[in-house]
N, C-alpha and C positions, 0 to 999 in steps of 0.2 A: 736423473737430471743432475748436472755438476753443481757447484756454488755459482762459479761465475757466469751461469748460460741464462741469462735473465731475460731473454727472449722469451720466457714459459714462467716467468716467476709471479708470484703476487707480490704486489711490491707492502703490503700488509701483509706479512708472514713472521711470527716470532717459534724460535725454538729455546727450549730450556729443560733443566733437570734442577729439582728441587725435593723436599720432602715434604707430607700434605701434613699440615702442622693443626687442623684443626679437624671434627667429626666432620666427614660428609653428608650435606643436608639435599636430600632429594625432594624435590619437586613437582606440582605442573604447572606451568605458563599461562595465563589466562584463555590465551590459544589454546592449551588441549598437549601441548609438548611436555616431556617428560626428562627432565634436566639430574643433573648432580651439581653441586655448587662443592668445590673445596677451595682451601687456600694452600697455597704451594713457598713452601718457607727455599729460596735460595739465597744459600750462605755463600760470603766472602770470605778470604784470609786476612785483608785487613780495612775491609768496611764493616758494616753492619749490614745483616740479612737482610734480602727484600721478600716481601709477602705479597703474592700476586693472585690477586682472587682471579678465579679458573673456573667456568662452564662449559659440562662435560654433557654431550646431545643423548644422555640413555639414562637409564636407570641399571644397566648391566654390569658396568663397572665396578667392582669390590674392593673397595680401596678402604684404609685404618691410619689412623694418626700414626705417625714413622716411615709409612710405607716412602720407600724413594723411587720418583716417576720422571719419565722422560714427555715432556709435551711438544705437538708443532699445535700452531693454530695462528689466529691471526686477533690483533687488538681491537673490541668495539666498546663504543660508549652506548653509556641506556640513561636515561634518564626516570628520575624519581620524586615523586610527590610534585610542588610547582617547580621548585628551583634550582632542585639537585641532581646533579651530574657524575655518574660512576664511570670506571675505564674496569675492564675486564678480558681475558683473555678468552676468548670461543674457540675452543679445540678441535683439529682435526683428526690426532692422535695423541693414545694417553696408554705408553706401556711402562708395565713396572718394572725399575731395575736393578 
């Protein structure tokens, strides 16, 4: 699919490359799913880094603090405890490069 052919696109779609700047911590879901949580450090030249916490759908993925990854996925919020509101990225691909 090209960029511009948004006939076919989710209009929730982020791509990025970053480095996983913290351990990845594996999980399951109260559901029963089996997750990876990292944070993914992308640096600027003349901002400050953004740190974009990233959920990866397996436990397969082998990923180490430095590794540099390429992500697509798309942005969702979750909610937590009564009041609190996270944003996170839910991945549809996550290779390393």
């Amino acid at each position: 699919m090209q960029v511009n052919d948004v006939s076919n696109c989710d209009t929730n779609h982020i791509e990025y490359e970053g480095y996983v700047c913290k351990s990845p911590i594996r999980r399951t879901t109260p559901s029963g799913l089996h997750i990876t949580e990292i944070i993914v450090a992308v640096n600027h030249l003349h901002m400050p880094s953004d740190y974009i916490p990233t959920i990866i759908w397996d436990w397969d993925t082998e990923l180490h603090i430095g590794d540099q990854v390429r992500i697509t996925g798309r942005v969702q919020s979750r909610r937590y405890g009564k009041n609190n509101l996270t944003y996170e990225v839910s991945t549809y691909t996550v290779e390393k490069t």
